[in-house]
KOLNULO-590666 format. One record per residue: chain; x, y, z of N, C-alpha, C in turn. Coordinates in steps of 0.2 Angstrom, whole numbers. Layout:
# KOLNULO-590666
PT   chain   n.east   n.north    n.up   ca.east   ca.north   ca.up   c.east   c.north    c.up
PT       A        X         Y       Z         X          Y       Z        X         Y       Z
...
***
This chain:
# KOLNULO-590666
PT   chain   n.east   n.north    n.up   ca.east   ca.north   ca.up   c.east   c.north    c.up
PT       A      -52        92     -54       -48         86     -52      -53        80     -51
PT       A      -50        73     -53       -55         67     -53      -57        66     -46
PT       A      -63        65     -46       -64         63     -39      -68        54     -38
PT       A      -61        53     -34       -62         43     -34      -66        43     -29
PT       A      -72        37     -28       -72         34     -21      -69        24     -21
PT       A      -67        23     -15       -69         18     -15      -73        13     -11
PT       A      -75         7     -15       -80          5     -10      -78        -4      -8
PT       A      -77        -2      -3       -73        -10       1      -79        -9       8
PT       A      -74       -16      11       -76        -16      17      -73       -12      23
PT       A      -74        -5      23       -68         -3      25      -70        -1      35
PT       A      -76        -3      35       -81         -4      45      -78        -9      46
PT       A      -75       -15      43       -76        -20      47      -72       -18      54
PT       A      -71       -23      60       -67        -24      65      -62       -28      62
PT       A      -59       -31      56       -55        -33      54      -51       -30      53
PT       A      -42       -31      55       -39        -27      55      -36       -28      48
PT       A      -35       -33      44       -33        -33      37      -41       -28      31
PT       A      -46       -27      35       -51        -23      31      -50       -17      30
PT       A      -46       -13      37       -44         -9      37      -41        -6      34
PT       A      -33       -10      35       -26         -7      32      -27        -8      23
PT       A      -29       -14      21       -33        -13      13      -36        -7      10
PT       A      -41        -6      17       -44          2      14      -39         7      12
PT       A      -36         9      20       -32         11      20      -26        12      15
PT       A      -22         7      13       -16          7       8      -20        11       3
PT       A      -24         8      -1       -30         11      -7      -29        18      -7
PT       A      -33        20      -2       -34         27       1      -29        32       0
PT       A      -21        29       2       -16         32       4      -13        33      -2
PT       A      -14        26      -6        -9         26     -14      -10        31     -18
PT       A      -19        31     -19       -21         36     -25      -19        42     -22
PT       A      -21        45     -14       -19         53     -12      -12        54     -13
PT       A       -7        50     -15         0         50     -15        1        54     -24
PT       A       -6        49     -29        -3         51     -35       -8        58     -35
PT       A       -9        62     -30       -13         68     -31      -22        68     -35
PT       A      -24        62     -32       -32         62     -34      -36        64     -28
PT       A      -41        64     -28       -46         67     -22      -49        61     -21
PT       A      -51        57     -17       -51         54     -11      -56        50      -8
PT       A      -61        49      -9       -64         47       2      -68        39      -2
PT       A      -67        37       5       -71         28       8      -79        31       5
PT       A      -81        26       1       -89         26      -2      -92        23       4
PT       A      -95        28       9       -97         26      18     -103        20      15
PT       A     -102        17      14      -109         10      11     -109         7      16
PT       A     -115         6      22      -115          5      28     -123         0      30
PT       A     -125        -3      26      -132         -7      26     -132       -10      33
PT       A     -138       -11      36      -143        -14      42     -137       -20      42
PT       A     -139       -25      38      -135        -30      38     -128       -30      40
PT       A     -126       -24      39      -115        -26      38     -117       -25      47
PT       A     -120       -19      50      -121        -16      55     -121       -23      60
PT       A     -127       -26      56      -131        -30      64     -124       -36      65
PT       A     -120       -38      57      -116        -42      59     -109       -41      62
PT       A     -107       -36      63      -100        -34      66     -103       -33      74
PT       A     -109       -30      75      -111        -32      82     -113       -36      86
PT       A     -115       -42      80      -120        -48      84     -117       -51      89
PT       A     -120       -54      94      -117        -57     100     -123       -63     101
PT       A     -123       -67      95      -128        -74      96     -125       -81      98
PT       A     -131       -83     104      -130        -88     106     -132       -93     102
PT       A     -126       -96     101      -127       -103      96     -127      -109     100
PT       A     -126      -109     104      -127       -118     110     -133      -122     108
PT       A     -133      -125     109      -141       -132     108     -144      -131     112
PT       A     -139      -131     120      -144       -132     126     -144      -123     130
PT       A     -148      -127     135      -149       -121     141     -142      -118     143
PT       A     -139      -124     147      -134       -125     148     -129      -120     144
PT       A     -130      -123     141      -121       -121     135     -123      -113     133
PT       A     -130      -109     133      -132       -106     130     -132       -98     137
PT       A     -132      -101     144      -130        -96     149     -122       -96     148
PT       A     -117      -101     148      -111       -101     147     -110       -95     142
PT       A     -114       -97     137      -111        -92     131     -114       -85     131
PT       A     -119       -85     138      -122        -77     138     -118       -76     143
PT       A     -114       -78     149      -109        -77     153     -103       -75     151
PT       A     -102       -79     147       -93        -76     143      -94       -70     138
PT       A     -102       -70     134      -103        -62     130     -103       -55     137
PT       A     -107       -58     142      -105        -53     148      -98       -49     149
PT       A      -94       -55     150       -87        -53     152      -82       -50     147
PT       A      -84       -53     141       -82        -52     135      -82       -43     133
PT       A      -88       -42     136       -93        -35     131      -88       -29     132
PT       A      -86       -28     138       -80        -22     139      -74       -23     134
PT       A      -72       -28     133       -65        -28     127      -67       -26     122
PT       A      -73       -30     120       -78        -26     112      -79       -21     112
PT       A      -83       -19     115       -83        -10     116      -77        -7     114
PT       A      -70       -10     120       -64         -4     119      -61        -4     111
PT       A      -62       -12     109       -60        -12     103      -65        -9      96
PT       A      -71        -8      97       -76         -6      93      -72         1      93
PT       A      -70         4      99       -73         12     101      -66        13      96
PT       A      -59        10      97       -52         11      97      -53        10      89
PT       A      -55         6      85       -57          6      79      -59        11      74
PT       A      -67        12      79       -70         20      77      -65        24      76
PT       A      -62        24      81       -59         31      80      -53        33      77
PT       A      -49        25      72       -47         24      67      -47        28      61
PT       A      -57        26      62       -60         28      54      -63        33      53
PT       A      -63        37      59       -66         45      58      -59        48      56
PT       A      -52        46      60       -44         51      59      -44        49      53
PT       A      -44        41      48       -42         40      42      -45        41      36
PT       A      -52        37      39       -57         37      32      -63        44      33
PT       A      -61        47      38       -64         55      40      -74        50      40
PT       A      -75        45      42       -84         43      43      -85        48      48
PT       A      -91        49      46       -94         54      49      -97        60      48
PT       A      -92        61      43       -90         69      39      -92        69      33
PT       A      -94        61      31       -95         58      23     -102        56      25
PT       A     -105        57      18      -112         54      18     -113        48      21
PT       A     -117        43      24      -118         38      24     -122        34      20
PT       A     -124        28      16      -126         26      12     -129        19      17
PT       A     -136        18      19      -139         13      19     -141         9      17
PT       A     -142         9      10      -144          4       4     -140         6      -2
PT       A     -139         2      -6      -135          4     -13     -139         6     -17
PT       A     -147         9     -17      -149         13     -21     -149        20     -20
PT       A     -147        21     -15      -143         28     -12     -138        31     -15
PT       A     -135        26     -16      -129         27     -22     -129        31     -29
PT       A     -136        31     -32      -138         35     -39     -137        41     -37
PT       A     -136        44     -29      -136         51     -31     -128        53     -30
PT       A     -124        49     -28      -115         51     -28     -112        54     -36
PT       A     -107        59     -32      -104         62     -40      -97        60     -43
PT       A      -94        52     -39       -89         51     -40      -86        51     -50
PT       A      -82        53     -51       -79         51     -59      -78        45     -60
PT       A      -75        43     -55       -73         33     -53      -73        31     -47
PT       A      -75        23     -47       -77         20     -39      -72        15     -41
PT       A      -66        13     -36       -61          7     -36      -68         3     -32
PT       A      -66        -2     -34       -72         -6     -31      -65       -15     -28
PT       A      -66       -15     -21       -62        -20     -18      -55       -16     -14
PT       A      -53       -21     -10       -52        -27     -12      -54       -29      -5
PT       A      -51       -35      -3       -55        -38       3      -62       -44      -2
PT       A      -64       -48       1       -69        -52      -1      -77       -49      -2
PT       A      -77       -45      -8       -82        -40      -7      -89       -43     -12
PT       A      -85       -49     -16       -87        -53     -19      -90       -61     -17
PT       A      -90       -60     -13       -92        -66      -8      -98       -67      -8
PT       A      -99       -74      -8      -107        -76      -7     -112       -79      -2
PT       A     -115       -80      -1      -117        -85       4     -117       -82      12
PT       A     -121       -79      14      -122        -77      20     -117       -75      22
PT       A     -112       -70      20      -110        -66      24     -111       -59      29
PT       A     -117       -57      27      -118        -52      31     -127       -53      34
PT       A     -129       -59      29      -135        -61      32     -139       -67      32
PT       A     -143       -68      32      -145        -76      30     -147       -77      25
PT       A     -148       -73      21      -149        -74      13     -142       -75       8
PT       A     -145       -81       5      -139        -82      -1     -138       -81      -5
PT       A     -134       -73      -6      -135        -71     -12     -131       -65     -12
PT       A     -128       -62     -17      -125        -58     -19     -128       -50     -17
PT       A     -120       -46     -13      -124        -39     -13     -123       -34     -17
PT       A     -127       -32     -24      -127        -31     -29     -124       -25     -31
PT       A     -121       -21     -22      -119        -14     -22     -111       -16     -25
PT       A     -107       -20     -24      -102        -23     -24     -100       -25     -31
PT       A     -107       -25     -34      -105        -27     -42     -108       -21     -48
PT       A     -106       -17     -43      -107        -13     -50     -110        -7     -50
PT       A     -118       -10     -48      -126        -10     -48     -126        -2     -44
PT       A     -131         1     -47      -134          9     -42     -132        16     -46
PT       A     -123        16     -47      -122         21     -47     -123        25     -54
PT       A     -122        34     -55      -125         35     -61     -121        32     -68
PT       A     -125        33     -73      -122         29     -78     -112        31     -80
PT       A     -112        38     -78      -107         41     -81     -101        39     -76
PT       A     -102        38     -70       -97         33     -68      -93        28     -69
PT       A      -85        29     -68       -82         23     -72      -83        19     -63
PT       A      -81        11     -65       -81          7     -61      -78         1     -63
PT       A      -70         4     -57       -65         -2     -58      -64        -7     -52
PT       A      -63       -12     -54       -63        -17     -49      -55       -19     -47
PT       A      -52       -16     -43       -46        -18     -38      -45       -24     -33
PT       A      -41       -28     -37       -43        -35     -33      -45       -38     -27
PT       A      -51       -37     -30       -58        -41     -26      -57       -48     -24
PT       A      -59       -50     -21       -60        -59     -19      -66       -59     -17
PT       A      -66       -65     -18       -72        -70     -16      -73       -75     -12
PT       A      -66       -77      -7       -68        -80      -1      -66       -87      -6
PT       A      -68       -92      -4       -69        -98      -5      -72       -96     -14
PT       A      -69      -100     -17       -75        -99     -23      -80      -104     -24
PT       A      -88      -101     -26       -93       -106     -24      -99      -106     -29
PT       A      -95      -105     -37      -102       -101     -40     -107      -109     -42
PT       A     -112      -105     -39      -118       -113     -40     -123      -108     -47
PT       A     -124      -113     -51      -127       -114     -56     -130      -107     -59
PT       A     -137      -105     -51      -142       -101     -53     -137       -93     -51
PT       A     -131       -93     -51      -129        -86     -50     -124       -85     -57
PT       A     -123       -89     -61      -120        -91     -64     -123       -82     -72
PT       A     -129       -82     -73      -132        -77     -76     -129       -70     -73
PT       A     -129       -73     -65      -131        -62     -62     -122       -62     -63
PT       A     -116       -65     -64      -110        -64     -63     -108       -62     -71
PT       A     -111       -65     -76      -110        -63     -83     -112       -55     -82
PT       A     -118       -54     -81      -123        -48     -81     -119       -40     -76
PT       A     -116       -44     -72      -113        -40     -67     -106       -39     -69
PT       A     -102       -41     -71       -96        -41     -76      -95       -36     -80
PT       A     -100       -35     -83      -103        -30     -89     -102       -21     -86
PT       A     -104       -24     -79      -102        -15     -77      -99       -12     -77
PT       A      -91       -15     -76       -86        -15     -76      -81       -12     -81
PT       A      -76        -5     -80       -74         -3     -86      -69       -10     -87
PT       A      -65        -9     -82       -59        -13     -79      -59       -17     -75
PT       A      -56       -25     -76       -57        -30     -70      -51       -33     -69
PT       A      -49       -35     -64       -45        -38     -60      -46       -41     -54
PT       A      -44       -46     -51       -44        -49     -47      -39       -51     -41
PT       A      -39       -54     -36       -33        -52     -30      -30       -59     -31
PT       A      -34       -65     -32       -32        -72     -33      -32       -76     -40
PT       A      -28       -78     -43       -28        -82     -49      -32       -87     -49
PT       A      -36       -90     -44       -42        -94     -44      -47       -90     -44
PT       A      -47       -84     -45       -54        -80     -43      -53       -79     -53
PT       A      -50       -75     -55       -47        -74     -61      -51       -80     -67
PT       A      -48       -87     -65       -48        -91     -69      -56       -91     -70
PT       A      -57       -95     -62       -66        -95     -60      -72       -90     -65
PT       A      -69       -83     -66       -73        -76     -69      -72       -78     -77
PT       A      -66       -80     -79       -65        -80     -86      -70       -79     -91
PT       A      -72       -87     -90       -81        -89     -93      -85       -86     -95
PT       A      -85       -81     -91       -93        -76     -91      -89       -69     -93
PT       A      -83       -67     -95       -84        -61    -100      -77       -61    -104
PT       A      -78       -58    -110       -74        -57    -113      -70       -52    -112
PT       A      -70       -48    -108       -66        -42    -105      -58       -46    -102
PT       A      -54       -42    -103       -47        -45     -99      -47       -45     -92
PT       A      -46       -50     -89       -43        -50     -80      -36       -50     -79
PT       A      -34       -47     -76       -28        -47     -74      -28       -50     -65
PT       A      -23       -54     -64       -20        -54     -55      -18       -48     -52
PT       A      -20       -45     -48       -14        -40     -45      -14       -41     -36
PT       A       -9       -35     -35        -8        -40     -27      -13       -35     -23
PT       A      -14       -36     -18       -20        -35     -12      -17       -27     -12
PT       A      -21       -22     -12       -19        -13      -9      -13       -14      -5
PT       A      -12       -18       1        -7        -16       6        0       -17       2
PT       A        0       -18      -3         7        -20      -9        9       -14     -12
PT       A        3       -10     -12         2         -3     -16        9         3     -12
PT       A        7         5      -7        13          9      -5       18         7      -5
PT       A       23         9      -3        30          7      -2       31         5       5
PT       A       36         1       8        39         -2      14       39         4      20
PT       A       42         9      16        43         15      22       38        17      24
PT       A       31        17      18        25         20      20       22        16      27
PT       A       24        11      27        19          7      33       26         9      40
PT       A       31         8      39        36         10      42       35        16      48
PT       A       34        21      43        31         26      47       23        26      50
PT       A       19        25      50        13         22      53       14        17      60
PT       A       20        13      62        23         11      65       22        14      73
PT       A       20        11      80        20         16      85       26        12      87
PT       A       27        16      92        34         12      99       35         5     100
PT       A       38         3     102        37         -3     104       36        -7     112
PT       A       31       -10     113        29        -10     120       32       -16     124
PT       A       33       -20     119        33        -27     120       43       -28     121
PT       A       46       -27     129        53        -26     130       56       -32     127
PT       A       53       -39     128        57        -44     127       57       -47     120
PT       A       60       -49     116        61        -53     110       53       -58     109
PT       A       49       -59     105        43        -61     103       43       -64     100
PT       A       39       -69      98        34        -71      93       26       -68      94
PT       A       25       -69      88        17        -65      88       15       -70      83
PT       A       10       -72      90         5        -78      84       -3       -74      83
PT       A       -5       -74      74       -11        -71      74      -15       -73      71
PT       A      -21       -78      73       -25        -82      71      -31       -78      68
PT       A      -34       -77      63       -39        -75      61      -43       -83      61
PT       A      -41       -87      58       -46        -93      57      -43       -98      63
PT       A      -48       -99      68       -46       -103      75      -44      -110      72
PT       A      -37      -110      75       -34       -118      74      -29      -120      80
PT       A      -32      -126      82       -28       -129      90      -21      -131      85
PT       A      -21      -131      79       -15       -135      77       -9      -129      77
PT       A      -11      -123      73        -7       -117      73       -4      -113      80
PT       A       -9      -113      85        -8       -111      89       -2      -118      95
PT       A       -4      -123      94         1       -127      97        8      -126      94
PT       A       10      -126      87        16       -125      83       19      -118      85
PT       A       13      -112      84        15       -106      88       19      -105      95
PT       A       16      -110      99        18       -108     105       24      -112     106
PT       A       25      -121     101        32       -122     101       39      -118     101
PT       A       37      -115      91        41       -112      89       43      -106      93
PT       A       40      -102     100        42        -98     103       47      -102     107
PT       A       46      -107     112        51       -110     115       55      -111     112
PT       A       57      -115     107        62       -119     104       67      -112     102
PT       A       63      -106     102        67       -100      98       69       -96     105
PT       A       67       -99     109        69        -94     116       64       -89     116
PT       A       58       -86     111        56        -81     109       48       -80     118
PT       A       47       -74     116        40        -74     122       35       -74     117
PT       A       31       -77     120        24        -80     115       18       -74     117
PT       A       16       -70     111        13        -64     111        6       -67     106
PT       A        1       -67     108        -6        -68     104      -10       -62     101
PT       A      -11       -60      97       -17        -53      96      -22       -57      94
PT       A      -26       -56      94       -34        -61      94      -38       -56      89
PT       A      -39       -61      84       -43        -58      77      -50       -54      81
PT       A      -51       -58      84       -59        -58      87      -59       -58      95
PT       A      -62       -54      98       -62        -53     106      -68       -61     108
PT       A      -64       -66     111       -69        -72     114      -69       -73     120
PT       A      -70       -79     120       -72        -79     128      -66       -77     132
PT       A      -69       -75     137       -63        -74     143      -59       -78     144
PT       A      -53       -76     145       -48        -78     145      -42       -76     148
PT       A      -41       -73     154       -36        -71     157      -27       -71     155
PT       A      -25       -68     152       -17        -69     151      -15       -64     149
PT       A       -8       -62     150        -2        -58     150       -1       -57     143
PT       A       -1       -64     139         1        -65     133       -4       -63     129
PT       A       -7       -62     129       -14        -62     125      -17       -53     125
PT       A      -17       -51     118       -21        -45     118      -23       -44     112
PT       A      -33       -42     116       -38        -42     113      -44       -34     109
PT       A      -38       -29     112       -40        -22     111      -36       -20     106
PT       A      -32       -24     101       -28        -17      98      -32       -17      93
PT       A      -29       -10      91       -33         -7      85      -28       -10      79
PT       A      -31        -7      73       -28         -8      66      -20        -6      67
PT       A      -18        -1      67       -12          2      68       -5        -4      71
PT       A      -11        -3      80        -8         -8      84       -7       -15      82
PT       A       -9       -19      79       -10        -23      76       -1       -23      70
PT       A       -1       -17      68         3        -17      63       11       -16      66
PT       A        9       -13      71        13        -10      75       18       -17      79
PT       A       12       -23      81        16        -30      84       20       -33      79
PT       A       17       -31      74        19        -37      67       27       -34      65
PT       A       29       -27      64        32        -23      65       39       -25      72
PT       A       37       -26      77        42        -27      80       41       -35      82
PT       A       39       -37      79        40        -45      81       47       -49      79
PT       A       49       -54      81        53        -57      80       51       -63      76
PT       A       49       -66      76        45        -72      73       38       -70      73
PT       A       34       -71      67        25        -72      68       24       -80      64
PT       A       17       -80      67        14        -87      64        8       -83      63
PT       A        4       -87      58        -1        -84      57       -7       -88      52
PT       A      -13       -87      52       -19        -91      49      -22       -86      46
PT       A      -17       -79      43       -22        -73      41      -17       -71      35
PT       A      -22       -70      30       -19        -67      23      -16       -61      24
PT       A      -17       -57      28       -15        -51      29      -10       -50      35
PT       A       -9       -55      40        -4        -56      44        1       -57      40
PT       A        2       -63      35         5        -65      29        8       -58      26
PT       A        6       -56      22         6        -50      17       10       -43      22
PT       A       10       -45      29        14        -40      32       19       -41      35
PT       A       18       -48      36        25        -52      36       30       -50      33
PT       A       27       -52      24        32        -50      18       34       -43      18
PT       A       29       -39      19        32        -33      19       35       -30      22
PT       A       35       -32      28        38        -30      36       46       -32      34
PT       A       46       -40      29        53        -45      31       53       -48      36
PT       A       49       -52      38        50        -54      43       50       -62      41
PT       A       53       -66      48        54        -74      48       45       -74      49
PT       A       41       -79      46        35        -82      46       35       -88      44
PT       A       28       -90      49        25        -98      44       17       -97      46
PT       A       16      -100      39         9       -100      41        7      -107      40
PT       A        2      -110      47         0       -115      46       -9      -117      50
PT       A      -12      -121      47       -19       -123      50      -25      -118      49
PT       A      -23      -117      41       -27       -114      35      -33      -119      34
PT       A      -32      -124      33       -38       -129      31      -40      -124      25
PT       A      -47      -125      24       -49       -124      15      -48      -116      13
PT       A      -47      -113      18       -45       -106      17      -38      -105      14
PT       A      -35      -111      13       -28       -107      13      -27      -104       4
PT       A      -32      -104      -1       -31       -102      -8      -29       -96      -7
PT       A      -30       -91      -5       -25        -83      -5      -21       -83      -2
PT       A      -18       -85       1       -10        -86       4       -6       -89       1
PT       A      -10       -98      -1        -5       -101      -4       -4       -96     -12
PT       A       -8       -93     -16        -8        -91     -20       -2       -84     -20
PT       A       -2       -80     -16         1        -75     -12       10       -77     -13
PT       A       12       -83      -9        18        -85      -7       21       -90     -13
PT       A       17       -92     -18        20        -96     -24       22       -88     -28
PT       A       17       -82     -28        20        -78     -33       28       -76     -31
PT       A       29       -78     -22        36        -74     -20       41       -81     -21
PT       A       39       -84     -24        44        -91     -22       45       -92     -14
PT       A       39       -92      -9        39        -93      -3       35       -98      -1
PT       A       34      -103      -7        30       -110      -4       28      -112       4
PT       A       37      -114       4        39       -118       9       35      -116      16
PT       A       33      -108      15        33       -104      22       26      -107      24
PT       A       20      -109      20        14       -113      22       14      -121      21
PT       A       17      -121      29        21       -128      30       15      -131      36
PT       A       13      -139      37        14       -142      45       20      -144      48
PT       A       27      -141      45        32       -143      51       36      -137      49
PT       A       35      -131      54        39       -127      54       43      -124      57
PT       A       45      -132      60        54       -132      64       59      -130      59
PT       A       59      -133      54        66       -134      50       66      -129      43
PT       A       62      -124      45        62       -116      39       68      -113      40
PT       A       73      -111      33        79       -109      33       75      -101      35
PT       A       81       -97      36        81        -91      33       78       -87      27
PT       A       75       -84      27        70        -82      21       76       -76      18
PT       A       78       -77      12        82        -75       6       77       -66       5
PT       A       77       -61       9        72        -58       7       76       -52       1
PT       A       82       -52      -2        82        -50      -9       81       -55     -12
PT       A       79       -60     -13        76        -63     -19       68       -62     -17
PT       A       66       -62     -13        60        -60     -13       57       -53     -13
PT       A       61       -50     -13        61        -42     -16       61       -39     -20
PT       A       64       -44     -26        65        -43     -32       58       -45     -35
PT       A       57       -52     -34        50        -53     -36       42       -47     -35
PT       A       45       -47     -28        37        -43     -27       39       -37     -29
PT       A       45       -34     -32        44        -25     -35       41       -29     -41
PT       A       42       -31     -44        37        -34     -51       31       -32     -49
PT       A       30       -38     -46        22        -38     -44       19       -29     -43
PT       A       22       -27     -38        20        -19     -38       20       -17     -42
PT       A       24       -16     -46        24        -14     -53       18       -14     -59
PT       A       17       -21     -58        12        -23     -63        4       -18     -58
PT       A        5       -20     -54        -1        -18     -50       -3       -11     -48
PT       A        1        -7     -49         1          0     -45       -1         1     -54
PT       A        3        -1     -60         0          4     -66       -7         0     -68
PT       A       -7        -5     -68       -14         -5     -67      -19        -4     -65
PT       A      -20        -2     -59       -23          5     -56      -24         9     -60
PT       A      -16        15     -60       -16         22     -61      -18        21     -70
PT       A      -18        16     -74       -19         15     -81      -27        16     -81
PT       A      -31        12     -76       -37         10     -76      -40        18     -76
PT       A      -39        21     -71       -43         29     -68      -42        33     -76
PT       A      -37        33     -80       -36         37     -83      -37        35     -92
PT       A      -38        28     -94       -41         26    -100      -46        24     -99
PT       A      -52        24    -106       -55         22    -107      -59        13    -108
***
């Protein structure tokens, strides 16, 4: 039997890093392939899902901020621990080698490594203070006889400066098969290979509606809800959030991308894991949201959404909601949004699945 791995960001504390992995994970063991998360775990990814730095100028500002990481540190934990323990049930860590550096990698036996999705492509100090590309991600390490497909990766922001402009040609090259998660990442890559790219949609599009359905826990929340869920902090999104629960009569429920400073509230909850996360979105009655993947479960949930107070971030969203004919839904005034048509939007995204899912399963099994 082929034996796949894949290598994403599948540690992070994010909870769209997770269900990505996860969806991946779930699709291919549906079509009967063999299975496990490539554990790629460097110093770097480590120190940055843990770091707790004070950025203040002053004295001042800089105990405030070691005051609120004090009170703060008990919800991280719970949420670290509730997370772990996500990824030992789903991605069995623990049980699987761990990989400290991507030259570790030469001795793995996979047949094929899906490589993505999540921003794995990304440059510029994301996991350290060097600007530069981690070459585990492009390709680079594994033995020669490994295929290596790329399942739409992104790159955040796209930012290629001149002198990377060689290592993206040269990296490209590794690849049996490429694809990418956004049509500006696509277009951006063209240049540099003569290989075809294809757009396909982000993993969590890979299973079917039922598949998250069932993954679904109780519901805790008795009263009718909006769930606002901020990954990129905006006073603008969260002030529209909190209208649009008034005006809809609705109770205003926050999940918080990120455990911060203290903050006391009812409304507010800073522990949930991946599941539960999905779980709120799941029974919400309205969401707002600043997160591509709050978005993406919106759509797939069915649910009424608006997404606003993206600033430069918003290219994989807007990109996302033009493919469904849902423009409208990344608005600044999202008082006056009809009813979302979601058989017309159903129709279009089985397409998309479609294209995306044999894409995949075409990639594993051609040359």
């Amino acid at each position: 039997m082929m034996k796949i791995g894949i290598l994403t960001f599948h540690r992070a504390l994010n909870y769209g890093a997770f269900l990505q992995a996860y969806a991946t994970k779930s699709f291919l063991r549906s079509k009967g392939y063999d299975v496990e998360m490539v554990d790629y775990w460097p110093k770097a990814h480590a120190d940055y899902v843990n770091r707790r730095k004070l950025t203040a100028n002053t004295w001042i500002g800089k105990l405030k901020q070691f005051f609120f990481h004090a009170l703060n540190t008990p919800l991280f934990l719970k949420r670290r621990h509730k997370m772990n323990q996500l990824r030992r049930q789903y991605f069995g860590v623990g049980s699987t080698p761990l990989y400290k550096t991507g030259e570790e990698l030469r001795t793995t036996d996979y047949d094929v490594v899906v490589y993505g999705s999540d921003q794995i492509w990304w440059n510029h100090a994301v996991y350290s203070s060097k600007i530069e590309y981690d070459k585990t991600y492009w390709g680079y390490y594994l033995p020669g006889k490994t295929k290596r497909i790329a399942y739409a990766p992104s790159m955040g922001i796209i930012d290629i400066h001149e002198e990377d402009k060689d290592f993206i040609r040269k990296s490209l090259k590794n690849f049996n098969r490429l694809s990418t998660r956004e049509t500006s990442l696509r277009e951006a890559l063209l240049p540099y290979t003569d290989k075809e790219i294809i757009t396909v949609l982000d993993p969590v599009f890979l299973p079917e509606k039922d598949f998250w359905i069932q993954q679904v826990l109780p519901r805790q929340i008795k009263d009718p809800y909006l769930l606002y869920y901020s990954l990129i902090p905006s006073k603008e999104s969260y002030s529209h959030a909190v209208q649009l629960a008034k005006a809809k009569g609705l109770k205003f429920v926050e999940v918080a991308a990120k455990v911060r400073s203290f903050r006391p509230s009812p409304d507010l909850i800073q522990t949930a894991d991946a599941i539960e996360f999905l779980s709120l979105i799941y029974h919400a009655d309205y969401v707002v949201s600043t997160s591509f993947h709050g978005t993406a479960f919106s759509i797939i949930l069915e649910k009424e959404f608006c997404v606003v107070g993206l600033g430069k971030q918003s290219g994989r969203v807007v990109s996302l909601l033009a493919q469904l004919g849902l423009d409208n839904r990344f608005t600044d005034n999202p008082y006056a949004l009809d009813t979302i048509d979601y058989t017309a939007v159903r129709e279009r995204l089985n397409k998309l699945q479609h294209t995306s899912r044999n894409y995949l399963l075409s990639a594993l099994t051609k040359e």
